[in-house]
Backbone as ProteinMPNN parsed JSONL, in Angstrom:
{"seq_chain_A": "XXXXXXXXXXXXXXXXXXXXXXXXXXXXXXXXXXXXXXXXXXXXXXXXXXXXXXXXXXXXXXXXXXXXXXXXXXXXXXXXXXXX", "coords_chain_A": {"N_chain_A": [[-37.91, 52.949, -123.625], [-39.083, 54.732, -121.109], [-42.171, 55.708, -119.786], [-44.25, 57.738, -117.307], [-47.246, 56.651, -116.17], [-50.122, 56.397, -118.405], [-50.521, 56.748, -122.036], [-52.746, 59.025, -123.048], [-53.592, 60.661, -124.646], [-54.233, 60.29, -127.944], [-53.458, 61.602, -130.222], [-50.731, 61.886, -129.529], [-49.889, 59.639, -128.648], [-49.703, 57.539, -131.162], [-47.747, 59.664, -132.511], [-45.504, 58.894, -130.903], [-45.513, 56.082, -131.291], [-44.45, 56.27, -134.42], [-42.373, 57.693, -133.764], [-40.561, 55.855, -132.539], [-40.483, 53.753, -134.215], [-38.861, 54.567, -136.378], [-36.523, 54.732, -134.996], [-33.192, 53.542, -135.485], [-30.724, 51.213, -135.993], [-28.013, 51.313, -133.651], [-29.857, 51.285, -131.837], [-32.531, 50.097, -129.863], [-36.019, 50.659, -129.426], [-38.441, 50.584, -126.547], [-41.101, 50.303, -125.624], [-42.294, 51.174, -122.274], [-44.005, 51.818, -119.392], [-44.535, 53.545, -115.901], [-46.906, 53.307, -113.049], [-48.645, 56.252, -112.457], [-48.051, 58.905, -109.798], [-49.918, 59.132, -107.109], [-50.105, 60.705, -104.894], [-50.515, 64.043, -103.182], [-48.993, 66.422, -103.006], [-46.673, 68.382, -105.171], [-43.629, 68.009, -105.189], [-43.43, 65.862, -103.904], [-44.422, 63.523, -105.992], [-43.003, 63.828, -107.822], [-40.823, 62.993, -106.406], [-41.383, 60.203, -106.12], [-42.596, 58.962, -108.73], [-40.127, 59.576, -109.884], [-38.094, 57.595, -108.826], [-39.766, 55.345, -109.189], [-39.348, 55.494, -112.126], [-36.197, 55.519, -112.284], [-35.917, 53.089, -110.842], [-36.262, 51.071, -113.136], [-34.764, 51.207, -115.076], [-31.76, 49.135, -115.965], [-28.139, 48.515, -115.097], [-26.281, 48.915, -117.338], [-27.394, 50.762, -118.614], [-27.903, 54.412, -120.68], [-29.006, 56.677, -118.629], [-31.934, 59.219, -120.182], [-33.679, 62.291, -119.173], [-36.567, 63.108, -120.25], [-38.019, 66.753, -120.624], [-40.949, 68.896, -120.758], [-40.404, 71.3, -119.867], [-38.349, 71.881, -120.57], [-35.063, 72.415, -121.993], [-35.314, 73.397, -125.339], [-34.835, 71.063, -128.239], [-33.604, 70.49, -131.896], [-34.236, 67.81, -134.143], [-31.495, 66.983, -134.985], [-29.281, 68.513, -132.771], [-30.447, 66.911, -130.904], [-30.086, 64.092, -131.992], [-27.353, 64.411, -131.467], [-26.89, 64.856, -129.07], [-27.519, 62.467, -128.117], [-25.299, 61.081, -129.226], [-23.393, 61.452, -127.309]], "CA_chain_A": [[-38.472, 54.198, -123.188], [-40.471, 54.292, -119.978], [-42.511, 56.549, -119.094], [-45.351, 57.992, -116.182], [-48.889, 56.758, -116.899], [-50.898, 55.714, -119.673], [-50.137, 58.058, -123.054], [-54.212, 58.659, -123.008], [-53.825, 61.529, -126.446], [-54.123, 59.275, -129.583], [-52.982, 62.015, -131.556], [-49.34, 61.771, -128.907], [-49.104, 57.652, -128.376], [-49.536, 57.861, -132.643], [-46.093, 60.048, -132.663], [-44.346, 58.233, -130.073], [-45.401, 55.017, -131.992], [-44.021, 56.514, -135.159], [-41.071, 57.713, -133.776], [-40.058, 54.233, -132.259], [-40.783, 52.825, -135.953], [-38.125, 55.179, -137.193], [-34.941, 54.673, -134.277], [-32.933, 52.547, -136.086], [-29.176, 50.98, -136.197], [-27.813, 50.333, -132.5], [-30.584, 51.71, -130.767], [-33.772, 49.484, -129.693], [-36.643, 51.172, -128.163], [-39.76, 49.458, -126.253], [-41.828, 51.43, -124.757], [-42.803, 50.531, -120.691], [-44.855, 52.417, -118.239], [-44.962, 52.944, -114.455], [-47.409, 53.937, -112.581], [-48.69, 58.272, -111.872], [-48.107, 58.833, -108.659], [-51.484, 59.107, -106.293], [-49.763, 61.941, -103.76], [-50.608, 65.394, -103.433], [-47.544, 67.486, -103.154], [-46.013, 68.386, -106.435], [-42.066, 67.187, -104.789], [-43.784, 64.316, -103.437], [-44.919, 63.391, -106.772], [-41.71, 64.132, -108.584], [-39.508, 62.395, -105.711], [-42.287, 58.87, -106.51], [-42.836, 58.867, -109.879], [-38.702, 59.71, -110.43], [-37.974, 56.68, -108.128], [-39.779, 54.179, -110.102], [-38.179, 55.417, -113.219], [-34.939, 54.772, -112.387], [-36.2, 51.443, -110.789], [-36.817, 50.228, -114.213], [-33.366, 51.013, -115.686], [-30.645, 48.46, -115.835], [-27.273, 48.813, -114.811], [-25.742, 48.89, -117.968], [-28.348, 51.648, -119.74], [-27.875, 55.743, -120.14], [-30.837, 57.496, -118.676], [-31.845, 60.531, -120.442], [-34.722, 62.31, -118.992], [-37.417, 64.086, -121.27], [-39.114, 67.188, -120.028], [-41.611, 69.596, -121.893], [-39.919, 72.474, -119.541], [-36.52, 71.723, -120.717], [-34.753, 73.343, -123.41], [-35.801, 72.509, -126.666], [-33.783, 70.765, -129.059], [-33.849, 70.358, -132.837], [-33.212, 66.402, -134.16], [-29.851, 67.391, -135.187], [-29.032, 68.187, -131.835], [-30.781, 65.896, -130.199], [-28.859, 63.46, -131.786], [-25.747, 64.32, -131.06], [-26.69, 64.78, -127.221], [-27.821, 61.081, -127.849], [-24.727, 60.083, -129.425], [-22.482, 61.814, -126.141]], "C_chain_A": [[-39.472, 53.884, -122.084], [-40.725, 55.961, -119.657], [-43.592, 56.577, -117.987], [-46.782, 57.354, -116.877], [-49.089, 56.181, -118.132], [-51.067, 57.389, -120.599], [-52.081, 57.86, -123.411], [-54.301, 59.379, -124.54], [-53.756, 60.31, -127.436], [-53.292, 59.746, -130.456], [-50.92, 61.823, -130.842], [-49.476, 59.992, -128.931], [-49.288, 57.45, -130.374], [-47.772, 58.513, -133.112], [-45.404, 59.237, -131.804], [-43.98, 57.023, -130.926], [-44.637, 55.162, -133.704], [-42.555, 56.718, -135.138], [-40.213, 56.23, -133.312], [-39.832, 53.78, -133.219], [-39.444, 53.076, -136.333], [-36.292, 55.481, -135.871], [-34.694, 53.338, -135.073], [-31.375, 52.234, -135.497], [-28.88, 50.421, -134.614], [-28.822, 50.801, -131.438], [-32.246, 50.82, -130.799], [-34.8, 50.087, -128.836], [-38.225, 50.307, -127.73], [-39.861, 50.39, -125.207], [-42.537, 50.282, -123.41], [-43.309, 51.972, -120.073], [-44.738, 52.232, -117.011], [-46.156, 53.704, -114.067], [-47.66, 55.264, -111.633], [-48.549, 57.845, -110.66], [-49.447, 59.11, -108.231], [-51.223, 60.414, -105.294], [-50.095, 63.136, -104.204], [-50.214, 66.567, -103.979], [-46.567, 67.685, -104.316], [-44.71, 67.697, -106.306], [-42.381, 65.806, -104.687], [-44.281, 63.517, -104.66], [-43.737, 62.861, -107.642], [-40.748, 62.963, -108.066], [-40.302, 60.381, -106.576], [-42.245, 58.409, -107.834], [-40.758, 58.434, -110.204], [-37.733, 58.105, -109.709], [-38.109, 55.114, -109.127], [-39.527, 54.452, -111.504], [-37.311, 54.955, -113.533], [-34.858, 53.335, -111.839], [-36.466, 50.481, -111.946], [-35.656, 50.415, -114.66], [-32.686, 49.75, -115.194], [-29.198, 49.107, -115.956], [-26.156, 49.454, -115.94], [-26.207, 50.065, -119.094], [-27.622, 53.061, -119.904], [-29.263, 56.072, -119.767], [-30.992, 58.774, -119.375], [-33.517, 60.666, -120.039], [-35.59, 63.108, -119.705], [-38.159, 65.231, -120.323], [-40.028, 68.42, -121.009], [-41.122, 70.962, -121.56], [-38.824, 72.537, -119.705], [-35.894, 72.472, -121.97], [-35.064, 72.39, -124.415], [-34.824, 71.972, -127.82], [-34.081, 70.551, -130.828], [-33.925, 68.614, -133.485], [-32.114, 66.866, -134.607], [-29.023, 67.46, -133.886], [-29.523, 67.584, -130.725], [-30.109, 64.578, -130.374], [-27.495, 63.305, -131.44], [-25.621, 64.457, -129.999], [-26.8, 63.177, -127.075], [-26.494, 60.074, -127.898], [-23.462, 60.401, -128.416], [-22.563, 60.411, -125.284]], "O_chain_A": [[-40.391, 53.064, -122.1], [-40.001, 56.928, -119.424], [-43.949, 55.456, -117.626], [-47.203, 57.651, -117.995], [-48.253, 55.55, -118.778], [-51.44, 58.507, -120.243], [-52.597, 56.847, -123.884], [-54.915, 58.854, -125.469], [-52.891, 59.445, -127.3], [-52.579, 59.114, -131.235], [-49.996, 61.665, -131.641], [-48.619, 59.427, -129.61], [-48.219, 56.89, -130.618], [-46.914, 57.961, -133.802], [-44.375, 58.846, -132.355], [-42.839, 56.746, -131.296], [-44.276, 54.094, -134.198], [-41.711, 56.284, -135.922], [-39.27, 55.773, -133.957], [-38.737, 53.22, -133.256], [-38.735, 52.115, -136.629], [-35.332, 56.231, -136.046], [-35.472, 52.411, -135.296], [-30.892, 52.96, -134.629], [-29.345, 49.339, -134.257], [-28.566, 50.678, -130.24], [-33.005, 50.982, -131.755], [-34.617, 50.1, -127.619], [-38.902, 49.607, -128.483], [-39.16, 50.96, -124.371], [-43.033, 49.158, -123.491], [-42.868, 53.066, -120.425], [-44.771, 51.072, -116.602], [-46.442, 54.714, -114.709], [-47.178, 55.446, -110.515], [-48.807, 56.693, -110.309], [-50.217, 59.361, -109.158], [-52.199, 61.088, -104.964], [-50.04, 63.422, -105.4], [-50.629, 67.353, -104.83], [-45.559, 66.979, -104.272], [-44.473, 66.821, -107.138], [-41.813, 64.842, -105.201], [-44.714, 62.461, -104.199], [-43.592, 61.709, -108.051], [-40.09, 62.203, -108.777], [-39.693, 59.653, -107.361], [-41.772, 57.283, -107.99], [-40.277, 57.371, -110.596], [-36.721, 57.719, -110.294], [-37.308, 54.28, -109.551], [-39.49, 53.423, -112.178], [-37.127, 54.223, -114.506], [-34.012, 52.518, -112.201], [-36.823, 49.314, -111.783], [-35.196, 49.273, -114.699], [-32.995, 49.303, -114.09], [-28.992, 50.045, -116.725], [-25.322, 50.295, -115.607], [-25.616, 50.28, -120.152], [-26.58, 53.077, -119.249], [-30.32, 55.842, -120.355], [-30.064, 59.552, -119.151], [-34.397, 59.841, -120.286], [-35.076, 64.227, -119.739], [-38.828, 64.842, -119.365], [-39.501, 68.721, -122.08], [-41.201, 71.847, -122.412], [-38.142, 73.276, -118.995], [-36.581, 73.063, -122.802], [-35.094, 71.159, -124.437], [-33.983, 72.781, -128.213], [-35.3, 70.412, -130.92], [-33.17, 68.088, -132.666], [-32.126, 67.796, -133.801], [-28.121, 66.633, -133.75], [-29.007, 67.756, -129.62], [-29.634, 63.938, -129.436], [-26.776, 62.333, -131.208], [-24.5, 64.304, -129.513], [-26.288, 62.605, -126.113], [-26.305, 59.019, -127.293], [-22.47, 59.694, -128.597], [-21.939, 60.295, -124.229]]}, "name": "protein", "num_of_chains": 1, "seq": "XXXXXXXXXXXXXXXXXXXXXXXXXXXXXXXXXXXXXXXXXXXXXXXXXXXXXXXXXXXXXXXXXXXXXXXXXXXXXXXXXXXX"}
């Protein structure tokens, strides 16, 4: 899992760290970080940040991207988008 920035909430890097605990079977997760972008412009931000994202993938990965404006999913179907 990589994400933007440093998870600064306690009470959020606490769930993330929980949920990691609890992926199991063929899935390994390790959490990495890049660095927020510094630019102004909300695109310009988006285009930077989204850049070194996928600069951290390997060739062989799926990406799925998380967003908080995205539709919401249940785990039930979240797994089964996972296991597409």
């Amino acid at each position: 899992m990589v994400h933007v920035g440093r998870i600064a909430d306690a009470n959020i890097a606490g769930g993330v760290s929980r949920y990691a605990s609890m992926v199991g079977g063929e899935w390994r997760l390790r959490m990495d970080a890049v660095p927020a972008s510094k630019r102004g412009e909300p695109h310009q931000i988006r285009r930077e940040e989204g850049r070194r994202l996928v600069g951290r993938a390997s060739g062989d990965r799926a990406l799925l991207a998380l967003d908080a404006g995205g539709r919401p999913l249940d785990s039930s179907a979240f797994a089964r988008l996972l296991g597409e």
